[in-house]
KOLKOLDO-729415 format. One record per residue: residue number from 1; x, y, z of N, C-alpha, C, O in turn; residue in three letters. Coordinates in Angstrom, 1 decimal. Layout:
<atoms>
ATOM,NUM,X,Y,Z,X,Y,Z,X,Y,Z,X,Y,Z,ALA .
...
</atoms>
This chain:
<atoms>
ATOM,1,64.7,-113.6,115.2,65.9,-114.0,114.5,66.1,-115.5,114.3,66.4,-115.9,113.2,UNK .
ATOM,2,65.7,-116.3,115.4,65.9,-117.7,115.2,64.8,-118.3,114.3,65.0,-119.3,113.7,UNK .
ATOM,3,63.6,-117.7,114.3,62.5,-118.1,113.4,63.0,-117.6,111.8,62.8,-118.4,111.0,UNK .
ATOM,4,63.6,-116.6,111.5,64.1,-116.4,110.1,65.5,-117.3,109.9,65.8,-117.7,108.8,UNK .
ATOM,5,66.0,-117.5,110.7,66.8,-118.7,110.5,66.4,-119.7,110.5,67.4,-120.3,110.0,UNK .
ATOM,6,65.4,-120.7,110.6,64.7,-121.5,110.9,64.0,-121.6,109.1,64.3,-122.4,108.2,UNK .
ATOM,7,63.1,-120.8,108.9,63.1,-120.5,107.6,63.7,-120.8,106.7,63.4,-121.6,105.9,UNK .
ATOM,8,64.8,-120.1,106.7,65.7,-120.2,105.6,66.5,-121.0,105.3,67.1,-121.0,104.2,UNK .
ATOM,9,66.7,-121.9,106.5,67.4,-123.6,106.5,66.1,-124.8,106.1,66.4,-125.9,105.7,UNK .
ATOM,10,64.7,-124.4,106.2,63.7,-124.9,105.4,64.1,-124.8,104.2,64.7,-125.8,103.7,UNK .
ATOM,11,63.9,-123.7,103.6,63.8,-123.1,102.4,65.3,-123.5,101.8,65.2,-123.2,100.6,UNK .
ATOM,12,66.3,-124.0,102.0,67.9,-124.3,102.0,67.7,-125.9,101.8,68.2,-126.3,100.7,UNK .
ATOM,13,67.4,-126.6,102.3,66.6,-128.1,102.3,66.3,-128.6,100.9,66.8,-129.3,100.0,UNK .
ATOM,14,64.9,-127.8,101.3,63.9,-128.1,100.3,64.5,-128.0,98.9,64.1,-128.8,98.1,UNK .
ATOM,15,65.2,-127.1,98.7,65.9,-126.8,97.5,67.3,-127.9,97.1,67.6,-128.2,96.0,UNK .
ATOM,16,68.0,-128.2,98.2,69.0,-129.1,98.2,68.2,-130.4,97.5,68.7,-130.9,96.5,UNK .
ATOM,17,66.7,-130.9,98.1,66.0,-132.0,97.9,65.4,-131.8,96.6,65.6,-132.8,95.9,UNK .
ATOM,18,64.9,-130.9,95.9,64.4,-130.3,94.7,65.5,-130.5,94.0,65.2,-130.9,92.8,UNK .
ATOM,19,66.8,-130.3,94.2,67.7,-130.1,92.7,67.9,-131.8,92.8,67.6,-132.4,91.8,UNK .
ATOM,20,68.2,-132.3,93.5,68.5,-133.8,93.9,67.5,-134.5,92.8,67.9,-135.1,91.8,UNK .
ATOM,21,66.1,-134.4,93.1,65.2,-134.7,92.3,65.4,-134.8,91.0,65.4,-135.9,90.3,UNK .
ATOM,22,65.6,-133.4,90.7,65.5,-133.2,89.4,66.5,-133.8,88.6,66.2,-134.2,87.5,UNK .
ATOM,23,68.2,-133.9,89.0,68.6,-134.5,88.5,68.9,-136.4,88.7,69.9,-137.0,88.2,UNK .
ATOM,24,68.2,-136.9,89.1,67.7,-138.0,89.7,66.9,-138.2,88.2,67.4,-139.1,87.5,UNK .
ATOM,25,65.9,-137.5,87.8,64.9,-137.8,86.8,65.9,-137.5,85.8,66.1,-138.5,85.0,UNK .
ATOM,26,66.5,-136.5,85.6,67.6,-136.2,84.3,68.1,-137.8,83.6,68.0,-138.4,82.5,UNK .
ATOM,27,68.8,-138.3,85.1,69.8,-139.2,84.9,68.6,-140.1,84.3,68.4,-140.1,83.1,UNK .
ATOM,28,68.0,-140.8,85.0,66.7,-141.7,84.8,66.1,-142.0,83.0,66.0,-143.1,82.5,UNK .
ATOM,29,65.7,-140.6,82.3,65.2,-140.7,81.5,66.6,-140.6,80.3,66.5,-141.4,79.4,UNK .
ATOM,30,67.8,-139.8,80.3,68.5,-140.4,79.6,69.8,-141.2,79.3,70.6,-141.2,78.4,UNK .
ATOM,31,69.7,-142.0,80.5,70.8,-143.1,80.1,70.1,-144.5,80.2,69.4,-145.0,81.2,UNK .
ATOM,32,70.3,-145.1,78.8,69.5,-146.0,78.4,70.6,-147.6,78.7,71.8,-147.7,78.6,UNK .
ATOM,33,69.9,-148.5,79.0,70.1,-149.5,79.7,71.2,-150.4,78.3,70.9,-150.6,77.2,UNK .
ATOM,34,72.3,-150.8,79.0,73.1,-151.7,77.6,72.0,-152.7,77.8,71.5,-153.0,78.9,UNK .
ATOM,35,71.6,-153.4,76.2,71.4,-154.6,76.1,72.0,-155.9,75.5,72.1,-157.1,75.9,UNK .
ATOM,36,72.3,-155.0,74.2,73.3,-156.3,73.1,75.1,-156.2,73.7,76.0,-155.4,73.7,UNK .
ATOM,37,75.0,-157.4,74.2,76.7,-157.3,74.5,77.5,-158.3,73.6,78.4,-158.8,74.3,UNK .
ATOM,38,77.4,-158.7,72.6,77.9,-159.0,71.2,79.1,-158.2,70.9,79.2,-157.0,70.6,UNK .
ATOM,39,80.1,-158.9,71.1,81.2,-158.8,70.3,82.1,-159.8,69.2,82.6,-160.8,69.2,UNK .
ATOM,40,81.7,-158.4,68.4,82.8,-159.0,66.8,84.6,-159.3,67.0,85.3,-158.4,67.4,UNK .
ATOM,41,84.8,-160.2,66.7,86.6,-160.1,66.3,87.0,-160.2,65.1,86.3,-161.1,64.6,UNK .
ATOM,42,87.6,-159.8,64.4,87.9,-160.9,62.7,89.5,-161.3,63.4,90.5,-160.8,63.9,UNK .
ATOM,43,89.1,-162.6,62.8,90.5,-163.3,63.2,91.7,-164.0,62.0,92.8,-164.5,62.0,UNK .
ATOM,44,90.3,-163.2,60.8,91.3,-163.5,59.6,90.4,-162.8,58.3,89.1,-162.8,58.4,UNK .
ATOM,45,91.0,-162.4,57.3,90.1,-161.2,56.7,89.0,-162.2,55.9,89.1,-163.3,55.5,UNK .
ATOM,46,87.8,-161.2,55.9,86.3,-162.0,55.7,86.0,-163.0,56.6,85.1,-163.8,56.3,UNK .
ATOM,47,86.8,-162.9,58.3,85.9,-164.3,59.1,85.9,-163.7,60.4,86.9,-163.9,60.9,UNK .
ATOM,48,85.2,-163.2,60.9,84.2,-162.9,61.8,84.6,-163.7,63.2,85.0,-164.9,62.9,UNK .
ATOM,49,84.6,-163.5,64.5,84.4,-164.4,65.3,83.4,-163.6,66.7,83.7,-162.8,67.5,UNK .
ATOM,50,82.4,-164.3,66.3,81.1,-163.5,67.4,80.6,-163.9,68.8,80.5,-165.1,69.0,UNK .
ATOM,51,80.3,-163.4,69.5,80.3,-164.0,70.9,79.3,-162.8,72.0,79.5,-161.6,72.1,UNK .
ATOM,52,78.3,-163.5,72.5,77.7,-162.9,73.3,77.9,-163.2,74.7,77.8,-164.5,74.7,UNK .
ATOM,53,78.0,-162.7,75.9,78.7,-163.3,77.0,77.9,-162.4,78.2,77.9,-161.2,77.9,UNK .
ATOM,54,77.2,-162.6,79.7,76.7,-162.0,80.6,76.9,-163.5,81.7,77.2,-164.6,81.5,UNK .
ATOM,55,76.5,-162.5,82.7,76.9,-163.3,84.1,75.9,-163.0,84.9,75.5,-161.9,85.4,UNK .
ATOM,56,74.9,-164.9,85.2,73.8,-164.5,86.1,73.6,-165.1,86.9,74.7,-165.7,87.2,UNK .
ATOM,57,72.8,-165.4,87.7,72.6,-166.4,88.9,71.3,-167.1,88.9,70.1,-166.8,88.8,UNK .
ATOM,58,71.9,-168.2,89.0,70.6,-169.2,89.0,69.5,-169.4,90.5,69.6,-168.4,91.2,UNK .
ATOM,59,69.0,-170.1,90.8,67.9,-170.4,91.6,68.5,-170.0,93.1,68.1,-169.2,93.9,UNK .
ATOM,60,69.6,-170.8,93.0,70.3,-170.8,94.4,70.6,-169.2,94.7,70.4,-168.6,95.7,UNK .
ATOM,61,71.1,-168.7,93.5,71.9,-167.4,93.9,73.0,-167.5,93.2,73.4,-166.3,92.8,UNK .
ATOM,62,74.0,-168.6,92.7,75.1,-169.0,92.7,75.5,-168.0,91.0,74.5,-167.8,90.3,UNK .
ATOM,63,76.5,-167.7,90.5,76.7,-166.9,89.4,77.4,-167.9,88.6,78.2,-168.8,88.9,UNK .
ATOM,64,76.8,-167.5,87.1,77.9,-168.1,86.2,77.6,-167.2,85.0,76.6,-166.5,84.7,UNK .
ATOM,65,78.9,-167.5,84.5,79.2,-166.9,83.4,78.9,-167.8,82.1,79.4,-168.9,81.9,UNK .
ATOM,66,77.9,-166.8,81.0,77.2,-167.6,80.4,77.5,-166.6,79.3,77.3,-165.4,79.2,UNK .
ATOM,67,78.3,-167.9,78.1,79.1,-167.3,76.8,78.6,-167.9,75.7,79.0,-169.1,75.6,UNK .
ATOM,68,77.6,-167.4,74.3,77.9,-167.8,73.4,78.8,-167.6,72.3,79.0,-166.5,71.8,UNK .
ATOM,69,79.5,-168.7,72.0,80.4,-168.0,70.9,80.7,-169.1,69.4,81.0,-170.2,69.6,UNK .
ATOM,70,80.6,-168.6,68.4,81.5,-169.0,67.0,82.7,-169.5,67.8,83.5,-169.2,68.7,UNK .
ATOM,71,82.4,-170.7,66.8,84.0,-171.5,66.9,84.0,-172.5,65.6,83.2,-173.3,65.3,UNK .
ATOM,72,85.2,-172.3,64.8,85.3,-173.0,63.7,86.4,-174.3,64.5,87.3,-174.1,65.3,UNK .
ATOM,73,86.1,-175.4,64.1,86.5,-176.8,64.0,87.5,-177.8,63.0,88.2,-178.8,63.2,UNK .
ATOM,74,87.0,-176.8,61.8,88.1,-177.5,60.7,87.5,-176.4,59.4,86.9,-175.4,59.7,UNK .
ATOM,75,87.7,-176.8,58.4,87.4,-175.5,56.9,85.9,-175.9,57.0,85.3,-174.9,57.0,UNK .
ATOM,76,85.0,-177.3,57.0,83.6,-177.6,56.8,82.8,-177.6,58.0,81.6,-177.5,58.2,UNK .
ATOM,77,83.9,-177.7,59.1,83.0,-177.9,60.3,83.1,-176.9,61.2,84.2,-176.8,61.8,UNK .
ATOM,78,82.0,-175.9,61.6,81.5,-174.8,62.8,81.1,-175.5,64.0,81.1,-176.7,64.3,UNK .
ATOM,79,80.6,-174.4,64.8,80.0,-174.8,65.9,79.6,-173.8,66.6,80.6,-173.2,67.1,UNK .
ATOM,80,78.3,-173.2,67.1,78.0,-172.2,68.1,77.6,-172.7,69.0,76.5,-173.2,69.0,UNK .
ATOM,81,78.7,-172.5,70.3,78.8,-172.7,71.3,78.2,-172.2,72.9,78.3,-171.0,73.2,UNK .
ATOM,82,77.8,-172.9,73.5,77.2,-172.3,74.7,78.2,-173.1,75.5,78.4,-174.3,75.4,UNK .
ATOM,83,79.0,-171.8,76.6,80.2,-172.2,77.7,79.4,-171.4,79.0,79.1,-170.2,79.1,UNK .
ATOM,84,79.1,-172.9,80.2,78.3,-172.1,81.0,79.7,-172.5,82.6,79.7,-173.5,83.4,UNK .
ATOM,85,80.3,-171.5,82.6,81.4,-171.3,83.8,81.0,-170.8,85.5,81.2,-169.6,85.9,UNK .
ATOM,86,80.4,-171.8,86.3,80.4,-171.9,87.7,81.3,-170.8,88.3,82.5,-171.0,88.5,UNK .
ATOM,87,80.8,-169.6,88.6,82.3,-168.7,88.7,82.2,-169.1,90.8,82.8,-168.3,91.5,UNK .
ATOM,88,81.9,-169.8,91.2,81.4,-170.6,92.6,82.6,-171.4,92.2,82.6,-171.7,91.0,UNK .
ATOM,89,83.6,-171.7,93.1,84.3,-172.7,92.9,83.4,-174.6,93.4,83.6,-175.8,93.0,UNK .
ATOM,90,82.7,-174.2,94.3,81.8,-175.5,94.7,81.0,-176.0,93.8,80.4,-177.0,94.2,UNK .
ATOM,91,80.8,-175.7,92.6,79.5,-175.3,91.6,80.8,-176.5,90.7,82.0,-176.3,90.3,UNK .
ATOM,92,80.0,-177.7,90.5,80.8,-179.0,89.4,80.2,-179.2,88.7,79.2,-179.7,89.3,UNK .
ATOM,93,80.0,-179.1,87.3,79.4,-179.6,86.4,79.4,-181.0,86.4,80.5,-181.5,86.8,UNK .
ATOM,94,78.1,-182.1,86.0,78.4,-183.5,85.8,78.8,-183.5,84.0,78.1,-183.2,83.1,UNK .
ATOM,95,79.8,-183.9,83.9,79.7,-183.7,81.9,78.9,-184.8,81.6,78.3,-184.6,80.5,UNK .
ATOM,96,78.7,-186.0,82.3,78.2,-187.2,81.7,76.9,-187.1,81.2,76.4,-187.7,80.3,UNK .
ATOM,97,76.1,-186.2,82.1,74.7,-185.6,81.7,74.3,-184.6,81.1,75.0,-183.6,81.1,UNK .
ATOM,98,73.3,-184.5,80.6,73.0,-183.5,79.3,72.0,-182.1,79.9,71.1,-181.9,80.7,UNK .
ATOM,99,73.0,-181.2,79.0,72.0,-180.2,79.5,70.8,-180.1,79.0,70.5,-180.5,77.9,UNK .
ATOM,100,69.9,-179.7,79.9,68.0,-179.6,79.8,67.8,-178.2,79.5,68.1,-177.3,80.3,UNK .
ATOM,101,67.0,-178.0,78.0,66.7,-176.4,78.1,65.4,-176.7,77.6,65.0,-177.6,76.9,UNK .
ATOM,102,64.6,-175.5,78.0,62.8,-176.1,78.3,62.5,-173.9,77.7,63.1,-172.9,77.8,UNK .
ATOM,103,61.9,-174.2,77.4,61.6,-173.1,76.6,59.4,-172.7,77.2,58.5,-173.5,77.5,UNK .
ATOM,104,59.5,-171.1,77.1,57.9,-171.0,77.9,57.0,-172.1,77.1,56.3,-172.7,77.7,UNK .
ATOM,105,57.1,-172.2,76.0,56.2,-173.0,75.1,55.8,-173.9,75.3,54.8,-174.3,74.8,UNK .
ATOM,106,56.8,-174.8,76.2,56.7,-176.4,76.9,57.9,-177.3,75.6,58.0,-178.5,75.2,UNK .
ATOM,107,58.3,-176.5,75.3,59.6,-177.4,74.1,60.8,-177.2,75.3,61.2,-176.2,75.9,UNK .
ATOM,108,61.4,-179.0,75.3,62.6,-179.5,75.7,63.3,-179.8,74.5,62.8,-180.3,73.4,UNK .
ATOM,109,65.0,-179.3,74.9,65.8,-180.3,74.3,67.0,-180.6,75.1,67.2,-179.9,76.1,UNK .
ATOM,110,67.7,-181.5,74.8,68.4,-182.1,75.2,70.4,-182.0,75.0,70.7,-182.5,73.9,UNK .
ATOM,111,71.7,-181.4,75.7,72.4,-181.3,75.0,73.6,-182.0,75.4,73.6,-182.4,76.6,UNK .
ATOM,112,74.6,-182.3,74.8,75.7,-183.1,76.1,76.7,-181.9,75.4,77.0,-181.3,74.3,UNK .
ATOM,113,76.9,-182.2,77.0,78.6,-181.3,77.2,79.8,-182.1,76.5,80.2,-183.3,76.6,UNK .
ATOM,114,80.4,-180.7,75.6,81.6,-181.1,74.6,82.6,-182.2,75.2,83.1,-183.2,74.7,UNK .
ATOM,115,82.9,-181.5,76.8,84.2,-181.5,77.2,84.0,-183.0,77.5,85.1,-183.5,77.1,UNK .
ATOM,116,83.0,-184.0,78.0,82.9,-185.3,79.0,84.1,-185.4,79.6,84.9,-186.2,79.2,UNK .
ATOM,117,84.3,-184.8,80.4,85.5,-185.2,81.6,86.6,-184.5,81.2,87.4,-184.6,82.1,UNK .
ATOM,118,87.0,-183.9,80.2,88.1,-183.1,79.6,87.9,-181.7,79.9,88.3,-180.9,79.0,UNK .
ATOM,119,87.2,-181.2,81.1,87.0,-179.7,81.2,88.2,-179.1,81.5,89.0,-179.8,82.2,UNK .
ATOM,120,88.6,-177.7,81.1,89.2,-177.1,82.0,89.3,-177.0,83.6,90.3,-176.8,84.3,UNK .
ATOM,121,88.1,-177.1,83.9,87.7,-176.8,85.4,86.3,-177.9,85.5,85.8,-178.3,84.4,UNK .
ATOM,122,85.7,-178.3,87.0,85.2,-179.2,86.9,83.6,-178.0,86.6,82.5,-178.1,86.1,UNK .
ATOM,123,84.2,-177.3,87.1,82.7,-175.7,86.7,82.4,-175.8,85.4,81.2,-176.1,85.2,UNK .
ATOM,124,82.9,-175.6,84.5,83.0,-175.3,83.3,82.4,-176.8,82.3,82.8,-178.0,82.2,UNK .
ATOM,125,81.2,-176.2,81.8,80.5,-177.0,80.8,80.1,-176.6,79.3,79.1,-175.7,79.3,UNK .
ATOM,126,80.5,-176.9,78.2,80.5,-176.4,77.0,79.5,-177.4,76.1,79.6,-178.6,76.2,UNK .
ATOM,127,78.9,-176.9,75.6,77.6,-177.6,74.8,77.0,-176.6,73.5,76.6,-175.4,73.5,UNK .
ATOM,128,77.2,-177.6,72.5,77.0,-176.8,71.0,75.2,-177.0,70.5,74.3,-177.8,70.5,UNK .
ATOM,129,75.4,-175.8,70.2,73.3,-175.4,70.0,73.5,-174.8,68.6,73.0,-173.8,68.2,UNK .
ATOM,130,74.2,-175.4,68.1,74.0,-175.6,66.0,73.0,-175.6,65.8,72.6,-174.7,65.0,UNK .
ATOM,131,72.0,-176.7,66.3,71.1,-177.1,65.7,70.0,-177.3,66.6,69.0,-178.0,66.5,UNK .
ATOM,132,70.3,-176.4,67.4,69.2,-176.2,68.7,69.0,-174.9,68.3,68.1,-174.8,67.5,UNK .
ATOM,133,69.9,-173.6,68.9,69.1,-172.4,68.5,68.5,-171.9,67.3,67.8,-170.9,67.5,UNK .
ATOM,134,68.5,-172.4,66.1,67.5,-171.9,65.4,66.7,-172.4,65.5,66.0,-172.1,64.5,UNK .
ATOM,135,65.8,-173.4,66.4,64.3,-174.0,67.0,63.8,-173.4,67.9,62.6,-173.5,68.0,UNK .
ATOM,136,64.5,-172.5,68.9,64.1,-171.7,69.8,63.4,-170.3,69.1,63.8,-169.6,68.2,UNK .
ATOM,137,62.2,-170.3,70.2,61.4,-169.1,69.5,61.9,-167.9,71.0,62.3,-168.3,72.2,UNK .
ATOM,138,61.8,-166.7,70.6,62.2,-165.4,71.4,61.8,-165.4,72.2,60.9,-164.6,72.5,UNK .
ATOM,139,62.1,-166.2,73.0,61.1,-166.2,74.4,62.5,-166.6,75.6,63.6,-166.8,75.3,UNK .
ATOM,140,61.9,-166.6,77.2,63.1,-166.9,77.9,63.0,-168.1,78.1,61.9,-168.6,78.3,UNK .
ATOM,141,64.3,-169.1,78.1,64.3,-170.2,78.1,64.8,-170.9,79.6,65.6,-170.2,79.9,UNK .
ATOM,142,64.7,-171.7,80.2,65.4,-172.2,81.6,66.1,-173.1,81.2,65.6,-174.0,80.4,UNK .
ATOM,143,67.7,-173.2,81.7,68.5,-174.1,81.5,68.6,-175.0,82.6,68.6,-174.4,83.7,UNK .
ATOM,144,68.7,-176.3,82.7,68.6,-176.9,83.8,70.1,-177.6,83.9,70.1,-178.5,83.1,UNK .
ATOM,145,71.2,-177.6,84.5,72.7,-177.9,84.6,73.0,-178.8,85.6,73.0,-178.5,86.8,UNK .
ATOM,146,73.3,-180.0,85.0,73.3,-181.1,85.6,74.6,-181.2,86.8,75.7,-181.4,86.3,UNK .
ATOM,147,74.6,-181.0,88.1,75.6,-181.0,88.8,76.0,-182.4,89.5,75.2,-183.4,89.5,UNK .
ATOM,148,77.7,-182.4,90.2,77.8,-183.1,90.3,77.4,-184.4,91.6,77.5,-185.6,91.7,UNK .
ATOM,149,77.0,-183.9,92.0,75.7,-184.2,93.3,74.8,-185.0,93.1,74.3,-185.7,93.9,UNK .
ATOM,150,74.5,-185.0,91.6,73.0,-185.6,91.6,72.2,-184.5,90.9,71.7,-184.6,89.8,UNK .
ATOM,151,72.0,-183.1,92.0,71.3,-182.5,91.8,71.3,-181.4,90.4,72.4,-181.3,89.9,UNK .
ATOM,152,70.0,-180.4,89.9,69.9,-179.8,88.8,70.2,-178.2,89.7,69.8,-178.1,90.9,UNK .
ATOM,153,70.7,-177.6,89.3,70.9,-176.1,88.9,69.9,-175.7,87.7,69.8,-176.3,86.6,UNK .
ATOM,154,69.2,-174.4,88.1,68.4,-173.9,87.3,68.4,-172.3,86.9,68.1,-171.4,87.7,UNK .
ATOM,155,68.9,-172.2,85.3,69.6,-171.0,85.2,68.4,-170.3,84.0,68.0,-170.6,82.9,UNK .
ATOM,156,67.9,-168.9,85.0,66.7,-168.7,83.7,67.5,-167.8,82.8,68.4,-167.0,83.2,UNK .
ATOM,157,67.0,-168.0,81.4,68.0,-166.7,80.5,66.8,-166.4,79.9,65.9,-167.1,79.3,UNK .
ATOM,158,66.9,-164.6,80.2,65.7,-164.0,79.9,65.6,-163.8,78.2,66.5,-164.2,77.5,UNK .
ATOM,159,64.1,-163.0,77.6,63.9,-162.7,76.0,65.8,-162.5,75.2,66.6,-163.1,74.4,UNK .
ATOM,160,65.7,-161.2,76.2,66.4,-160.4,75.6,68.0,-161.2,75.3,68.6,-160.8,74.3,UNK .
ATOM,161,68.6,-162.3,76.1,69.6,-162.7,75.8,69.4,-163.5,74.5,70.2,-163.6,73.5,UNK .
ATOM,162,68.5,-164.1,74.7,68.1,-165.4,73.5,67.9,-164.7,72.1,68.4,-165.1,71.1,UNK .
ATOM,163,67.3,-163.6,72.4,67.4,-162.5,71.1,69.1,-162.4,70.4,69.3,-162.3,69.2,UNK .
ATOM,164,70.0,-162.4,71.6,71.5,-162.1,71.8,71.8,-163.3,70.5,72.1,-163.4,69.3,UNK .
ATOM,165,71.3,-164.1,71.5,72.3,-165.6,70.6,71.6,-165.8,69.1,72.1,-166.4,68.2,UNK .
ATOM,166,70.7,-165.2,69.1,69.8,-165.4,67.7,70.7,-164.3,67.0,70.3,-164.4,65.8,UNK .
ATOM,167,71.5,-163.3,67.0,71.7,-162.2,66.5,73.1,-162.5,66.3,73.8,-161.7,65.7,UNK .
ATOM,168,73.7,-163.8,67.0,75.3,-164.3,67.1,74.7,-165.1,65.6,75.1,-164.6,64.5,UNK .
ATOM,169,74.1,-166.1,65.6,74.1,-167.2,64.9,73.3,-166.3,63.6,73.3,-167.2,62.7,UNK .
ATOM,170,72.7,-165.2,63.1,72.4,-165.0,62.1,73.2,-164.3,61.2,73.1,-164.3,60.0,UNK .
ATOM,171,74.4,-163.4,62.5,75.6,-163.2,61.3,76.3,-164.0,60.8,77.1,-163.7,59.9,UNK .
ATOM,172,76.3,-165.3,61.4,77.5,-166.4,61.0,76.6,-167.4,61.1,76.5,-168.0,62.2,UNK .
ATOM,173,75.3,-168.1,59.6,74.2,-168.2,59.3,75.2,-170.4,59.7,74.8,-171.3,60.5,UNK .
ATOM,174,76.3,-170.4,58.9,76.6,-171.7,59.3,77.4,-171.6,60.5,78.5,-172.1,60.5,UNK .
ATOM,175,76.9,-170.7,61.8,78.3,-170.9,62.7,79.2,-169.7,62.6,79.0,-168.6,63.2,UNK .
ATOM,176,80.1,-170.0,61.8,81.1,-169.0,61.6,81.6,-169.2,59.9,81.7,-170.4,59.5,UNK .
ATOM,177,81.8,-168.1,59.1,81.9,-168.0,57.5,83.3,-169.0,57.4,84.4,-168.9,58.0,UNK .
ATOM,178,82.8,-169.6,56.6,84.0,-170.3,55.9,84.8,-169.7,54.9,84.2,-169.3,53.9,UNK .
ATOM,179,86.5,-169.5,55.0,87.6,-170.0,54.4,87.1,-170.3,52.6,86.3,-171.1,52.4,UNK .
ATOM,180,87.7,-169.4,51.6,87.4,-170.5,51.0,88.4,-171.7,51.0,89.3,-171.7,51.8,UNK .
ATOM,181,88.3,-172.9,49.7,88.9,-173.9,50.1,90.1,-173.7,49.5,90.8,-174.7,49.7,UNK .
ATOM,182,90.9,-172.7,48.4,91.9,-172.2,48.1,92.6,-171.3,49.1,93.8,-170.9,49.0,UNK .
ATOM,183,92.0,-171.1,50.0,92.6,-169.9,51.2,94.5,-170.2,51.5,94.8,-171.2,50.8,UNK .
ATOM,184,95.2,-169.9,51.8,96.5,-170.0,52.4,96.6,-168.7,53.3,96.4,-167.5,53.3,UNK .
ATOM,185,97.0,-169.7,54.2,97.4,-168.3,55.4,99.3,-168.4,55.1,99.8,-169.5,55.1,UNK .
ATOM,186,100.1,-167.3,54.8,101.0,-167.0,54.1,101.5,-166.2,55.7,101.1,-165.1,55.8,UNK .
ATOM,187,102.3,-166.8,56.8,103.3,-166.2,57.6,104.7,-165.5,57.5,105.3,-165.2,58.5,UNK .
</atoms>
């Protein structure tokens, strides 16, 4: 009696572990991983405002929140923006120094932060790549973020995001579409 019980709580197991499996692989093979996190706004009809945004950690561990986005400036003047936010309250940006982005290829460039001493927060560093990201080739790039210490923070941003910001800045080829210059916004 206790050997057919014995059995049959085998056999009760193995089957619990078997369906486990199987839907274990179910889940596995069809839910497919988000990649593009791009979002559109229109903030006025025919103008677009685009923005890609993820949260990673750099060398230390430390997280920040890393945002590209369109930002118009005046009717002629754009700007696509990289806002890189220390979500670490200890985490200071230096604004006086320039961000370092180094690409696999061995290409540096060089960027200064919008805010110089005007941040919202001393975390928070904003720097315009107009005329940087379309030189970057698809590849992952390392940002190097000048803290207030002295020392560099080293933030890698992989293919797939750089792909992101290439796919911000090609729908909004100057930035963000211009207004034409007859436009009136009528309240």
């Amino acid at each position: 009696m206790l050997r057919h019980l014995l059995h049959d709580l085998e056999w009760g197991i193995g089957f619990v572990i078997m369906t486990l499996i199987f839907f274990l692989i179910i889940a596995l093979l069809t839910i497919k991983p988000a990649i593009a996190t791009i979002t559109e706004t229109d903030i006025a009809p025919g103008h677009t405002h685009c923005r890609s945004e993820q949260v990673l950690n750099d060398q230390a561990g430390h997280k920040w929140e890393v945002l590209l986005f369109t930002q118009v400036n005046s009717s002629q003047d754009t700007s696509l923006n990289l806002r890189l936010s220390g979500i670490s309250s200890s985490l200071k940006i230096q604004p006086q120094k320039p961000l370092i982005i180094s690409t696999d290829s061995d290409h540096h460039y060089e960027v200064s932060n919008i805010f110089l001493g005007k941040s919202p927060l001393p975390s928070i560093g904003q720097y315009n790549l107009k005329k940087i990201l379309p030189q970057l080739p698809t590849e992952s790039v390392l940002l190097e973020i000048p803290l207030e210490n002295g020392k560099l923070t080293q933030l890698q941003i992989p293919k797939t995001i750089v792909q992101e910001w290439q796919e911000v800045a090609a729908k909004n080829p100057d930035g963000v579409q211009k207004l034409p210059a007859d436009f009136q916004l009528v309240c």
